[in-house]
FIKOLZA-1660 file (N, C-alpha, C; in steps of 0.1 Angstrom, whole numbers, plus 5000, padded with zeros to 4 digits):
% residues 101
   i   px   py   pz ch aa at
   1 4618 2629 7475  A  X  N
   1 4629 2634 7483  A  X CA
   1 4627 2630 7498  A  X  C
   2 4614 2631 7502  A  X  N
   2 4613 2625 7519  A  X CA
   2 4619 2611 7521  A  X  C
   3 4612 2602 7508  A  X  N
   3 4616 2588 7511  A  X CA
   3 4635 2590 7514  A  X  C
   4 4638 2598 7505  A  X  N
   4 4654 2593 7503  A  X CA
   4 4656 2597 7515  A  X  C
   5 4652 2607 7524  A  X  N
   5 4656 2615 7538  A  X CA
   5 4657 2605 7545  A  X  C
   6 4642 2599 7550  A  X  N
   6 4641 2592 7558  A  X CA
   6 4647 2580 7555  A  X  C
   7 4652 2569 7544  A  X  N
   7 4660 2561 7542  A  X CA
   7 4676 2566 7548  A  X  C
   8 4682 2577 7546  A  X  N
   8 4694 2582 7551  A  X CA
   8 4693 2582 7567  A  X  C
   9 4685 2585 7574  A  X  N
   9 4681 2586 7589  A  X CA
   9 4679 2573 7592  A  X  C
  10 4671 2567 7587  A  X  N
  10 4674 2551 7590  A  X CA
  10 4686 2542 7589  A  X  C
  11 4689 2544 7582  A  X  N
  11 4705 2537 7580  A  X CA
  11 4714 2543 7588  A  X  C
  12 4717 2555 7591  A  X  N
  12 4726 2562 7603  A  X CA
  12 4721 2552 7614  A  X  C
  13 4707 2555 7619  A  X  N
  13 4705 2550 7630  A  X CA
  13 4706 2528 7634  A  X  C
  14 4702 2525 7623  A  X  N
  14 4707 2512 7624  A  X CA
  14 4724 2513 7627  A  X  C
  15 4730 2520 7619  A  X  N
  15 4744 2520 7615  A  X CA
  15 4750 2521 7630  A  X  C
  16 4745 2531 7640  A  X  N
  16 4754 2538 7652  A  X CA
  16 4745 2525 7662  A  X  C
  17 4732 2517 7662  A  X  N
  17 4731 2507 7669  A  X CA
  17 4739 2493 7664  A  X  C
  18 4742 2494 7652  A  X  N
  18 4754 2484 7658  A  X CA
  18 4764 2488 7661  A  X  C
  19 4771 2496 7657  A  X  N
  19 4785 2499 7661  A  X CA
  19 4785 2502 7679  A  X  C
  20 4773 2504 7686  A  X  N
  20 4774 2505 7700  A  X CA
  20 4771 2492 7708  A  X  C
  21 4769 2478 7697  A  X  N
  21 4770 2466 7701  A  X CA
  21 4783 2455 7702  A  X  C
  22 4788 2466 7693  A  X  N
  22 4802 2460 7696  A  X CA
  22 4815 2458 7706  A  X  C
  23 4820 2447 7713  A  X  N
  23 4829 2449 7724  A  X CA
  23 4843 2464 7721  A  X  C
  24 4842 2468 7731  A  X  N
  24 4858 2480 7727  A  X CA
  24 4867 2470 7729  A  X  C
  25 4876 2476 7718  A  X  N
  25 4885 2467 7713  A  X CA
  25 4899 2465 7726  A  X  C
  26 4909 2459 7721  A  X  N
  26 4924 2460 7737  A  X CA
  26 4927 2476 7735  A  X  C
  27 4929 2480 7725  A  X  N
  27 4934 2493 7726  A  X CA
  27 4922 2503 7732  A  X  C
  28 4911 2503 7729  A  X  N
  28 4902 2513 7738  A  X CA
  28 4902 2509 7746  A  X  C
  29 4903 2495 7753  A  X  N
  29 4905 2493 7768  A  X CA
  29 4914 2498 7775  A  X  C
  30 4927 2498 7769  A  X  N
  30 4938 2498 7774  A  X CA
  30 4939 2518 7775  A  X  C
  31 4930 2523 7765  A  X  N
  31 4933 2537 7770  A  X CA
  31 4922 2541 7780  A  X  C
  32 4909 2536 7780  A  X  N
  32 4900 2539 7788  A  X CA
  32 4908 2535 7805  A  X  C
  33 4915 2525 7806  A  X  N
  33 4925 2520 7819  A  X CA
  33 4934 2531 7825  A  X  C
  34 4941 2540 7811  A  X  N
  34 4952 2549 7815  A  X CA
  34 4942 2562 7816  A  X  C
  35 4934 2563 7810  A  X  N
  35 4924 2575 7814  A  X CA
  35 4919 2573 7831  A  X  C
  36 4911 2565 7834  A  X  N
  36 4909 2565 7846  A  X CA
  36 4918 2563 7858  A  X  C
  37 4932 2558 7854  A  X  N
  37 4946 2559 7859  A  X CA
  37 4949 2575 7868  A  X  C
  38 4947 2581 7847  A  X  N
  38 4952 2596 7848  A  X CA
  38 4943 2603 7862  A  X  C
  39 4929 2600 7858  A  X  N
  39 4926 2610 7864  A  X CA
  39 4925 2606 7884  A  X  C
  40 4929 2595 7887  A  X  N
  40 4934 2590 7897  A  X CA
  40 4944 2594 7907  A  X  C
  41 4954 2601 7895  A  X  N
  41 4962 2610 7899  A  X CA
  41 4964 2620 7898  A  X  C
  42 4949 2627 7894  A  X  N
  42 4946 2638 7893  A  X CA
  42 4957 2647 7883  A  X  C
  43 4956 2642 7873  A  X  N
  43 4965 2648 7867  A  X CA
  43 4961 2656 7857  A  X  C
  44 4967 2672 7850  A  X  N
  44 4956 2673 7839  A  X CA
  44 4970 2682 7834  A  X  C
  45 4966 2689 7821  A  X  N
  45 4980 2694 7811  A  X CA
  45 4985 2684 7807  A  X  C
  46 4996 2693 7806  A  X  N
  46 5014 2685 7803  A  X CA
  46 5014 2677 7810  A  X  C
  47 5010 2674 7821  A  X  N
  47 5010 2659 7826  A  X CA
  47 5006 2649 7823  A  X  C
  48 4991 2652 7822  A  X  N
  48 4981 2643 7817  A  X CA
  48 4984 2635 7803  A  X  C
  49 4989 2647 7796  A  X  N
  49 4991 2643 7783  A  X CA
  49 5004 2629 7781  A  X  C
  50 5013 2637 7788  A  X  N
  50 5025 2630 7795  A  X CA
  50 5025 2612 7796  A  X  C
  51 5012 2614 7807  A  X  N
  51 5013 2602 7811  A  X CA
  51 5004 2595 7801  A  X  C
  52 4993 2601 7795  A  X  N
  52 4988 2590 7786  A  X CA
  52 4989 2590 7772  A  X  C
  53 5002 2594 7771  A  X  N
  53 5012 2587 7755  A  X CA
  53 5017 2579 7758  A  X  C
  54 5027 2577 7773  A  X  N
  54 5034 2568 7777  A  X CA
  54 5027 2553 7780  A  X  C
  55 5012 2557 7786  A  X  N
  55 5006 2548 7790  A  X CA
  55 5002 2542 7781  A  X  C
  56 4997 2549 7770  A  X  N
  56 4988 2543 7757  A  X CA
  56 4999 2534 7751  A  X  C
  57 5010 2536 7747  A  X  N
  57 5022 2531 7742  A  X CA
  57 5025 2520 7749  A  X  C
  58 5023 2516 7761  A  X  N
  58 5022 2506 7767  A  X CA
  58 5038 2509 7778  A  X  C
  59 5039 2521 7783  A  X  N
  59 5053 2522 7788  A  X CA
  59 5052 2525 7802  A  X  C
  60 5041 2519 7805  A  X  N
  60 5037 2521 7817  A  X CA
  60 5032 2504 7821  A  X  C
  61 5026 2501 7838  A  X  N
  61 5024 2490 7839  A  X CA
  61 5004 2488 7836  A  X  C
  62 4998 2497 7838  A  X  N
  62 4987 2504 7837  A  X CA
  62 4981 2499 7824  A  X  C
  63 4990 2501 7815  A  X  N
  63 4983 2498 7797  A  X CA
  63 4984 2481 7797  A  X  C
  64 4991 2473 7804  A  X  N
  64 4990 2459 7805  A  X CA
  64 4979 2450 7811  A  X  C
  65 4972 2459 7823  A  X  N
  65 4962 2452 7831  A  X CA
  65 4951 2449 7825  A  X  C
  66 4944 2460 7818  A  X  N
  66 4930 2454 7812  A  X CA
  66 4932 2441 7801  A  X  C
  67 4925 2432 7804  A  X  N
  67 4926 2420 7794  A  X CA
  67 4911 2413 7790  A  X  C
  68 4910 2411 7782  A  X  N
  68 4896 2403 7773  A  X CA
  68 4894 2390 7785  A  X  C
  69 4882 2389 7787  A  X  N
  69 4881 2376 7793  A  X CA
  69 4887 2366 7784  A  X  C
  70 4889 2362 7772  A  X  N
  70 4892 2352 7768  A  X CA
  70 4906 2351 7774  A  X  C
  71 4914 2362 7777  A  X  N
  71 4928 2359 7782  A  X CA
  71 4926 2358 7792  A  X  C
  72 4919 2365 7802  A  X  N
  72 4920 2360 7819  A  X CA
  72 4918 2344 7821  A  X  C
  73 4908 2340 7812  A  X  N
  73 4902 2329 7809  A  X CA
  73 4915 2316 7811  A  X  C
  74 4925 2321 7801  A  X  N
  74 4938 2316 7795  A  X CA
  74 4947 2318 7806  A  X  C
  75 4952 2327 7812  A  X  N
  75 4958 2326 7819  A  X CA
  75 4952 2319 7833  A  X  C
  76 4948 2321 7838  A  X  N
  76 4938 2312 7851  A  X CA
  76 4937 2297 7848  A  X  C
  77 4935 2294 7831  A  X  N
  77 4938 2282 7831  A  X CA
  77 4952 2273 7832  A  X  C
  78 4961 2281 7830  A  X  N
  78 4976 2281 7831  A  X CA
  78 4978 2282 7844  A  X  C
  79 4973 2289 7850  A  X  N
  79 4976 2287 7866  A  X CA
  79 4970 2278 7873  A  X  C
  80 4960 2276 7874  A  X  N
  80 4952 2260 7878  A  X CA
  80 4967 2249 7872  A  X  C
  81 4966 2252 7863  A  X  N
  81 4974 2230 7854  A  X CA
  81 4986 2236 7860  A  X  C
  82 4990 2247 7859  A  X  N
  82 5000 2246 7870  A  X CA
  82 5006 2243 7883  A  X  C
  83 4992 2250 7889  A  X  N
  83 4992 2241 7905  A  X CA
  83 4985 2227 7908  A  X  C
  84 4984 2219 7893  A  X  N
  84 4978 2206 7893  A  X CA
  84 4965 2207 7903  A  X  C
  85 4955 2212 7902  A  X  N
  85 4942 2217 7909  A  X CA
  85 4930 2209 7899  A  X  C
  86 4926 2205 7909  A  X  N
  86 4912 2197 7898  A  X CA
  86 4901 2192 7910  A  X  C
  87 4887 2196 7907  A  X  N
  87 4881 2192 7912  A  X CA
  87 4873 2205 7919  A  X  C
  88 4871 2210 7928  A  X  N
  88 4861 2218 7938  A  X CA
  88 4874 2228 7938  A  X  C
  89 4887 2226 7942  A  X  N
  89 4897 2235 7946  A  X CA
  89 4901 2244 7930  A  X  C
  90 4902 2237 7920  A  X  N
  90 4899 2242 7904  A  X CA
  90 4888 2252 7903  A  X  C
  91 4879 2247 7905  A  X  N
  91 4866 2252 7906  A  X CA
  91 4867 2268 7916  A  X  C
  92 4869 2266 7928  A  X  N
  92 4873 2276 7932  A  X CA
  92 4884 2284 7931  A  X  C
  93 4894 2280 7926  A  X  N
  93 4904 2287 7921  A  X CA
  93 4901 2295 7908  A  X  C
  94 4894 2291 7899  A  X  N
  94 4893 2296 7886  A  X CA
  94 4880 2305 7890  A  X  C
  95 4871 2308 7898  A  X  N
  95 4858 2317 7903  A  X CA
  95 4866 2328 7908  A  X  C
  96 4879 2327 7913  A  X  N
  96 4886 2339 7925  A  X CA
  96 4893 2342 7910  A  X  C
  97 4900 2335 7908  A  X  N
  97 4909 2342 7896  A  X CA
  97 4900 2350 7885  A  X  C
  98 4892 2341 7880  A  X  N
  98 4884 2351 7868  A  X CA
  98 4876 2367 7872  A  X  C
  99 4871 2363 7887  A  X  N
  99 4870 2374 7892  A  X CA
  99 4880 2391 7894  A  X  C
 100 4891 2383 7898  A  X  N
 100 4903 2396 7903  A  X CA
 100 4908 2401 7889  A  X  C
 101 4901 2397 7875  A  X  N
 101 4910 2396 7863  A  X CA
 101 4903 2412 7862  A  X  C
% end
């Protein structure tokens, strides 16, 4: 009966170190964004609530801003070939952009 215990205790604990290795997904980002929004505005109740169904829902401009580096990545590169930039000015352009993402 101990083996089987301690086998159950080990597997939990393996189990919750990976799940805390994994990136939060756009939707936890996008609510963890409107959470710290909310409380920005110090909002709490029917307010709070208010705003972060709307926010989470994406009905706000708030739930749009957080993005995966692979998209900042993507868009910064679309902005560079757009302003035909190549070279040192690329280079710096794409360090300021990936940063402000």
């Amino acid at each position: 009966m101990n083996f089987r215990f301690a086998f159950a205790v080990l597997a939990l604990l393996l189990g919750s170190a990976q799940a805390a290795d994994k990136p939060p997904t756009s939707q936890q980002q996008r609510f963890g964004a409107c959470s710290k929004e909310a409380s920005s505005k110090s909002l709490a109740g029917d307010a709070r609530k208010a705003f972060m169904s709307d926010c989470a829902s994406g009905k706000t401009a708030v739930a749009a801003a957080p993005r995966t580096p692979q998209e900042r990545m993507t868009a910064c590169n679309k902005d560079a070939a757009a302003k035909q930039l190549s070279g040192q000015p690329r280079k710096d352009f794409m360090s300021s952009c990936l940063k402000a993402g």
